[in-house]
N, C-alpha and C positions, 0 to 999 in steps of 0.2 A: 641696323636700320638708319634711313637718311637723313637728318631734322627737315622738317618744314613747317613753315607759318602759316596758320590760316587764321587769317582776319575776319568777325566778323561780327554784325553787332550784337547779336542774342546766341547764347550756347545753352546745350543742359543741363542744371534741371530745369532751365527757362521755362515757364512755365506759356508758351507761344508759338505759331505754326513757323515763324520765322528763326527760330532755332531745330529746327528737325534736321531740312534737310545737312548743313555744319555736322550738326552731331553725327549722322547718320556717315559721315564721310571719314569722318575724324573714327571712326567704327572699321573703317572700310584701310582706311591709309597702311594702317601696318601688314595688314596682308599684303600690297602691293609694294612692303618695302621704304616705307615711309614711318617716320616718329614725327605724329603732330604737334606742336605746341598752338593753342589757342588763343586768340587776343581778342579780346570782346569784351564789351560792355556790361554794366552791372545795373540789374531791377529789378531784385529780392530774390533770387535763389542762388546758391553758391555751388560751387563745384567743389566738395570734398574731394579727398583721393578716396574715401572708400562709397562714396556714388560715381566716380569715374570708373572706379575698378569692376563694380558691380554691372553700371548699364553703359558703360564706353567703350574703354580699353586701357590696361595698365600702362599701356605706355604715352599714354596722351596726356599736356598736362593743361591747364587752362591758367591766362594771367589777366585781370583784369585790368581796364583803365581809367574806370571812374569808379565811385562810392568808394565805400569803407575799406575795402582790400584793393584799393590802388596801388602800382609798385612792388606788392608782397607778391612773394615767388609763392609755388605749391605748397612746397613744406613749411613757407612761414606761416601760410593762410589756413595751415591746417591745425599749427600750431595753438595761432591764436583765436581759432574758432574752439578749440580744443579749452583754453582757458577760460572763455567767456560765455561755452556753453550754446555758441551758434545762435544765439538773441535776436530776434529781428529779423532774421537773414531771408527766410523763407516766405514765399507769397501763401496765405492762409489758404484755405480752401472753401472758405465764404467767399473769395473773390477778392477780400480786402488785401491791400502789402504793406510794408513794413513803412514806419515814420521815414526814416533814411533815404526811401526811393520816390516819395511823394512829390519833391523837388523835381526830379528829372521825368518825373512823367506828367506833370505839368509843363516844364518846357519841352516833350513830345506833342502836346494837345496845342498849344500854339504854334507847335514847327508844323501841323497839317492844315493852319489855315492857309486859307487863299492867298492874301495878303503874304505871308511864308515865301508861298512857291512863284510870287513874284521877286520878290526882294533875294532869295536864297539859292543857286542854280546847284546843283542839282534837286538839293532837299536844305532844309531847316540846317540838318545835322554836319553840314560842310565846314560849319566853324569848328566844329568841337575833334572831326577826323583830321584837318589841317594842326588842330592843336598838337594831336598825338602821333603825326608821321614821326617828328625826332626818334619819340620814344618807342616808338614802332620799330625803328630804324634797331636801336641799339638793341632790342630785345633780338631783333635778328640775329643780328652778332654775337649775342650773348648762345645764345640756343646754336650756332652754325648755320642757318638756314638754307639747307641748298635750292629752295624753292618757296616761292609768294603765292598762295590763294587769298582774294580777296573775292566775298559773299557780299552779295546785297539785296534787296533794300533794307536799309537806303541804300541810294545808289552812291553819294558822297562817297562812303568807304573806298572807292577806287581811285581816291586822292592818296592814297597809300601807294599804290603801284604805278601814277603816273609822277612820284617822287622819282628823280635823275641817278640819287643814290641805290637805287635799286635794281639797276637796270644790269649789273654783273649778273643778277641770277634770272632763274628763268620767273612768269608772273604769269597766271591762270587768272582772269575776271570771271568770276558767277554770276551772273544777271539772274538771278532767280526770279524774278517778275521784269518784264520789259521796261522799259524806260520812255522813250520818247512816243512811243505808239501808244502808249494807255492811258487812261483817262484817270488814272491814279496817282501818274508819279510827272506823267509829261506836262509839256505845255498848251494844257488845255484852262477852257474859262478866262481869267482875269492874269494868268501864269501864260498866255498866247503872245501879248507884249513882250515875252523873253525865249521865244522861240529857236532863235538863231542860237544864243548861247546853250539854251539844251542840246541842241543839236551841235555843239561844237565840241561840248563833253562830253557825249557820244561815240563820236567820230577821234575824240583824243583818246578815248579808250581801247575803243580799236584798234586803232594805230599802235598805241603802246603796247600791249598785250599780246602776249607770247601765243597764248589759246584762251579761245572765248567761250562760255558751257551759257546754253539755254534751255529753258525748261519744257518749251512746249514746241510742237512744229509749229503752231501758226506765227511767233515770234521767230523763229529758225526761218521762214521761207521768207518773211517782212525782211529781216536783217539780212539774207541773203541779196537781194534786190536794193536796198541801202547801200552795202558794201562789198561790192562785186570782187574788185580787188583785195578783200579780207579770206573770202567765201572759205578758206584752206585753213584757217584760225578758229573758224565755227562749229561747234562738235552739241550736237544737242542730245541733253542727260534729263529724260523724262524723270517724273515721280517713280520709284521700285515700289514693289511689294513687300514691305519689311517680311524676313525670313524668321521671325517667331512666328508671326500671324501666319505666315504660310503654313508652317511646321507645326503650326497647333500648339506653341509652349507657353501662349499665354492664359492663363486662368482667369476669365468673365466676371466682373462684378454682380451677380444676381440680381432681379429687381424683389425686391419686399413680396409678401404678402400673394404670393403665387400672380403676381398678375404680368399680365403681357406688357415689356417696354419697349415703347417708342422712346430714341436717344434720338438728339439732337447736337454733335459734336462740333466745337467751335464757333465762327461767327455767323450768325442767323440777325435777318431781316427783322428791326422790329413788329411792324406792321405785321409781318409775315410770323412771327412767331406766335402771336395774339390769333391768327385766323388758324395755324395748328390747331391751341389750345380750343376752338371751339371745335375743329372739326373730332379733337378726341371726344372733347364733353359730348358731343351729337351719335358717336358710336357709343360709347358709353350708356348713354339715356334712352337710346332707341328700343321700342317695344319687341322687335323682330331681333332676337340672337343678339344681343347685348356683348357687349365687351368689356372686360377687367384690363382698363389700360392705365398703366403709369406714363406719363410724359416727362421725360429727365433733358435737363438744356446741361452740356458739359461744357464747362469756359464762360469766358464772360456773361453774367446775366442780361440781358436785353433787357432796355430802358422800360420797355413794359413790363416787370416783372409785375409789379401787385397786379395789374390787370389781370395777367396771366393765372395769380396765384386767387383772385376770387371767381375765377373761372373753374378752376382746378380743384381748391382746396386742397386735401390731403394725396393728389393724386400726381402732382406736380411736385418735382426737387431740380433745385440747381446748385450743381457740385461747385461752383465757382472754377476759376484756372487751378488744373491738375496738369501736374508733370506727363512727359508723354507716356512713359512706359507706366501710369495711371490710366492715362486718358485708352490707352489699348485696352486697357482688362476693361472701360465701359464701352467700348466697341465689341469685345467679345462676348461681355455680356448682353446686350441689345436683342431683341426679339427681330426688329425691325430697325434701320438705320435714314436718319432723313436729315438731309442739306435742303435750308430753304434761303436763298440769299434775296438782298433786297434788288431793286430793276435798277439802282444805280451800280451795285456792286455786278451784278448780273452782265455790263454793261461793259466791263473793262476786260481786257484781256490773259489774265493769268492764270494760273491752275487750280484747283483742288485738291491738293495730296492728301487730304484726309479721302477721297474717293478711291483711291488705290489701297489703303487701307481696310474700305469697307471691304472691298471685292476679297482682297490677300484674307482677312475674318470667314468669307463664305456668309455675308449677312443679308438678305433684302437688303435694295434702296431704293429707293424715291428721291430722286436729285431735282429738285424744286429752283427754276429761274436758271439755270447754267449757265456758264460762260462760253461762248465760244470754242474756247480749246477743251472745254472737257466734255461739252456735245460732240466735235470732233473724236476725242479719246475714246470718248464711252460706245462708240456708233455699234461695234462688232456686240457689245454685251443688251446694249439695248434694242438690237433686233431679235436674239437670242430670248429675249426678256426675262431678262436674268437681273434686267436696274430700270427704274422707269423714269421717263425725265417727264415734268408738267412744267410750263409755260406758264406761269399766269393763271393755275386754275381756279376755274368758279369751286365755289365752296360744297357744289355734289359731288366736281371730280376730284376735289380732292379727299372728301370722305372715301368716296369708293378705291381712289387708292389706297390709302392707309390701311383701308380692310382687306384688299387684294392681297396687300405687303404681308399682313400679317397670319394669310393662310398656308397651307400645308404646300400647295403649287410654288408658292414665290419659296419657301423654304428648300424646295427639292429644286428649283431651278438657281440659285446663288449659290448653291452646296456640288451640286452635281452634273453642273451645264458642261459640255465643253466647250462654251464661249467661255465661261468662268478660268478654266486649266488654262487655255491660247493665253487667254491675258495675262493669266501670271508669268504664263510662261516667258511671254514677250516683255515684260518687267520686270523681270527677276532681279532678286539681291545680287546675283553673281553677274547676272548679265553688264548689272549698271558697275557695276565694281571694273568690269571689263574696260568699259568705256570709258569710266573716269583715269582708269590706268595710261587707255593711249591719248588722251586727252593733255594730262601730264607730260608724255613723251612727247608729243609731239610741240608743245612747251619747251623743253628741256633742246628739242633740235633744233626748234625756232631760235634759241639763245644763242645754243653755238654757234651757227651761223651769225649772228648778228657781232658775236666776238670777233671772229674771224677776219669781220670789215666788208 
């Protein structure tokens, strides 16, 4: 196989939606001929080799460049995790992490103030990726790299690829969330006074980059219209259907006590997770056909939690941040599955790959505020009504969903639709593996030519 590098800030077991798609690639490279090596940041979970081997692939190895295993190769980091018993390493599953990474994720929480995305072009984190190009550089060399991916966000990390040293081999940018067009990473607000330079590191990534992968069409047709003279560099690599979920090899976390679970995976609207929790306690308490419901928030707790929990009492649990191939067994275990995002996040343009996953499960869902591209994605499945998107519901429609979700009709329509099948079909594990492949290639063509003069 070929070495290559892929940069990028969160890997597996990261316990975070911004380390899937990486890992899922670094899954995916060897089949296509590729030996990855990993370069990514460090925020309390570690990469053994025997969880690489288990949920990666043996031949991928991960190197960090911040915390406590900076500079140590695989085998030293296994070593010495090996001596001291892996201490600390792992993010709890009450949500809390380790002493070690409380530093750096407080300089996370200030790198997303406003103030930040003034002072900072592209993200906060452009100081700390400028830091480690060098060493980015020599780990290249060290490994052979005959090829550079760099993942983002942050979008910084692509100070990596527009390094001059780099430019012998071929350089893949990931734009996994948009940039300059969203109201998350662009210049929007008090970050509008530095418009031009967002928009210069944009248009310098382009330019540099061999092939450019985005995540959704409506950021693919935006970027197409931006940069007309790129359009041949642009390759867009939807969310897949992870191939256990499809295959059915994962095994369902049950909920307790025979009762019906509404899951709620990833990040949820505060506001919005509070008006859940009544609309369960109101199915629950209702005179007419009562319901045995558990409501489970997977991932960070929402700052209403006590709220939530003297609503709920015994009927509510929050797993804190679970690793992903955790966080799928409580996708498979789910009666019902429900995304509720807040009307600011609702508002920006990126995706929800944790929704491709419901679908790849065969689960009910209820996608509550969506984004733009994933009311686009979802159109085929939710005329089928196989997924139901609310808007903003009053607090009847959304009881009456939940009850819907959780009858026999939403169960035989997410299990047995053929809107359900097309979809997967049309995201398939192999299909994206296809695309990521000539994405690469056509990187690798882009270079030689540029060697050539």
């Amino acid at each position: 196989m070929r070495p290559l590098l892929l940069v990028t800030t969160t890997f597996f077991p990261h316990a975070g939606v911004g380390s899937v798609r990486a890992s899922n690639w670094a899954r995916m490279l060897p089949g296509l001929g590729w030996k990855p090596t990993i370069a990514c940041r460090w925020y309390g979970g570690t990469a053994t080799r025997a969880l690489l081997d288990e949920h990666v692939s043996p031949a991928c190895d991960v190197v960090y460049l911040d915390g406590p295993w900076a500079g140590l190769t695989q085998a030293q980091r296994d070593e010495a995790a090996k001596r001291r018993g892996d201490r600390g390493v792992e993010i709890k599953h009450n949500g809390a992490v380790p002493r070690g990474a409380l530093a750096t994720l407080a300089k996370r929480a200030v790198g997303r103030s406003a103030m930040a995305r003034v002072a900072f072009v592209p993200d906060a984190a452009v100081a700390f990726w400028r830091s480690r190009v060098g060493r980015i550089g020599r780990l290249g060399q060290e490994c052979g790299a005959e090829a550079l991916v760099t993942s983002s966000p942050p979008h910084s990390v692509h100070v990596v690829g527009l390094d001059p040293r780099r430019a012998a081999i071929p350089w893949l940018a990931d734009f996994r969330d948009p940039m300059v067009m969203d109201s998350r990473y662009g210049p929007f607000g008090a970050a509008a006074v530095r418009t031009r330079a967002y928009r210069a590191f944009e248009a310098a990534c382009l330019e540099a980059a061999d092939a450019v992968t985005l995540l959704n069409a409506m950021h693919a047709r935006w970027m197409h219209r931006r940069f007309p003279l790129q359009r041949d560099r642009l390759h867009l690599l939807e969310p897949m259907c992870p191939e256990d979920l499809v295959a059915g090899r994962v095994v369902g976390e049950p909920t307790g006590r025979g009762r019906l679970g509404v899951r709620v995976v990833g990040s949820v609207g505060h506001e919005e997770a509070v008006r859940l929790a009544l609309a369960v306690r109101s199915l629950v308490d209702r005179e007419a056909s009562p319901l045995d419901i558990e409501l489970r928030f997977v991932g960070i707790p929402p700052a209403t939690r006590d709220q939530i929990e003297s609503i709920l009492a015994d009927r509510v649990v929050f797993t804190g941040n679970l690793r992903h191939d955790e966080a799928k067994r409580q996708i498979v275990g789910a009666d019902l599955l429900v995304t509720s995002l807040s009307p600011h996040r609702a508002g920006s343009h990126g995706t929800s790959t944790k929704l491709y996953e419901f679908v790849a499960a065969r689960r009910p869902v209820v996608h509550i505020n969506p984004m733009a591209p994933d009311r686009h994605a979802m159109r085929g499945l939710v005329r089928a009504g196989a997924l139901r998107i609310l808007d903003r519901p009053a607090d009847g429609e959304l009881r009456g969903a939940l009850a819907a979700g959780l009858g026999r009709e939403a169960r035989v329509l997410a299990s047995e639709s053929p809107a359900v099948d097309a979809f997967i079909a049309a995201n398939s594990w192999e299909g994206h593996a296809r695309r990521l492949g000539e994405a690469l290639g056509a990187a690798e063509q882009r270079c030689a030519v540029r060697a050539r003069g």
